[in-house]
C-alpha positions, 0 to 999 in steps of 0.5 A, spaced: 371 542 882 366 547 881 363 550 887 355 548 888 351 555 888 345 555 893 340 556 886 343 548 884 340 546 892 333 543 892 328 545 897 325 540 901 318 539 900 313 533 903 310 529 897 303 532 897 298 525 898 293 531 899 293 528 907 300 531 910 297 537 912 290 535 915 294 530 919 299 535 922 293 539 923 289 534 927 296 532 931 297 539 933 289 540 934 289 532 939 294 536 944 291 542 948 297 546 948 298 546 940 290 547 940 291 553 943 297 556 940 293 555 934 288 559 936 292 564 938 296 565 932 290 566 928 287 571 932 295 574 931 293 575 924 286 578 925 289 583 930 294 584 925 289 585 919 284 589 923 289 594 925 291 594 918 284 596 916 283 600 921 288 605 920 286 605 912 280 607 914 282 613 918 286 616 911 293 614 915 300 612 913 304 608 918 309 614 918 303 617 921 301 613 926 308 612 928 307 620 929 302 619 933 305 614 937 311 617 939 314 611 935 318 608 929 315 606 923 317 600 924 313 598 929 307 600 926 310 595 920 310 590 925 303 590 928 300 590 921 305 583 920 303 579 925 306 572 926 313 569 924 319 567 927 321 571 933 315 576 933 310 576 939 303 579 940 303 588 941 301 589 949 296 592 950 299 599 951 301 599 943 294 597 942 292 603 947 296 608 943 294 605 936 287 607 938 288 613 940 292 615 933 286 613 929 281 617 933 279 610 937 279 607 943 279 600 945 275 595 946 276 588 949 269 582 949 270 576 952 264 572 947 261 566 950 262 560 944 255 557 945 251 563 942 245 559 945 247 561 953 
């Protein structure tokens, strides 16, 4: 009998109604805990685009940064490319160092959600 190669598995996808997400997205959404991962991890992305950026705009490469900050290029890698299994947020001593390599420094707000207080 011939050995089944993966190509020939099929990849589960959920049948598309156009409603699976939105209802997986409430649920999530309901549950205070799943709300504020949810938040979390969007602002994971943008911290990871805005450092992506960020260091464009400086004329940097990542191996640059990785100099200046006495690290690895890896790990500059890893801040651009935020969220995914196993990956947690930079501390706020890499954030500190990534500033100071691009010439910055960091600034941290808390912005009130009612612009009208």
């Amino acid at each position: 009998m011939a050995k089944k190669t993966s190509k020939s598995r099929k990849k589960w996808v959920p049948k598309d109604d156009g409603t699976w997400y939105k209802k997986l997205k409430d649920k999530v959404l309901s549950d205070p805990e799943g709300h504020a991962e949810y938040e979390a991890f969007g602002l994971q992305l943008e911290l990871a685009e805005k450092i992506r950026k960020a260091r464009k705009k400086a004329h940097l490469t990542q191996e640059m940064i990785a100099q200046r900050m006495e690290t690895k290029k890896s790990v500059v890698t890893r801040l651009e490319a935020a969220g995914g299994k196993g990956r947690h947020a930079p501390s706020l001593t890499t954030l500190v160092k990534f500033a100071h390599a691009i010439g910055c420094h960091l600034d941290i707000r808390f912005v009130r959600n009612d612009a009208n207080t």
